[in-house]
N, C-alpha and C positions, 0 to 999 in steps of 0.2 A: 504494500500500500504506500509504503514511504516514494518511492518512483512518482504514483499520481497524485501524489498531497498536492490539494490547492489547484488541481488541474482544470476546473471549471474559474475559478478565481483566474488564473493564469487565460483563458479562453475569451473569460470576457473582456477583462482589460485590451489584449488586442482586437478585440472587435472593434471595442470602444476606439482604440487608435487609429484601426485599417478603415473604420468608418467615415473618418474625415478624409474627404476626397480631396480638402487642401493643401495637407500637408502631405510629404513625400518623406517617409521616414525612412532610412539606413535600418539593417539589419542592429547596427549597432544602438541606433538611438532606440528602436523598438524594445531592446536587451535592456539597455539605460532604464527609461521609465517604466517599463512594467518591474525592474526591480526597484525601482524609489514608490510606487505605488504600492507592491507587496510589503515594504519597509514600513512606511509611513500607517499600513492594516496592523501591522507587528506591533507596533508603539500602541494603535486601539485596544489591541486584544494583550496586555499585560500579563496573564496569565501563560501564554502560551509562551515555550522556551527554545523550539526550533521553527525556522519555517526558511523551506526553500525557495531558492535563488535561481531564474532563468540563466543559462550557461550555454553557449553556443561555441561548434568547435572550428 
């Protein structure tokens, strides 16, 4: 289960991103903000003590 942790979370944020037809995002920018967006959930949720990070090779 640890592989798909958050993989809906992860799903929607780039929808959210690929949505806007304005912007033209990098593989790298897409990596960038869906991991300050999952950060920025981590800080909400206090409790929780790991949470994976998009990584691209």
């Amino acid at each position: 289960m640890s592989a798909n942790k958050n993989a809906m979370t992860r799903c929607k944020i780039l929808d959210d991103l690929l949505s806007n037809r304005y912007h033209n995002n990098s593989l790298d920018d897409l990596t960038e903000k869906v991991n300050y967006r999952l950060s920025e959930m981590q800080c909400q949720y206090e409790g929780q003590t790991e949470f994976n990070q998009v990584s691209h090779a």
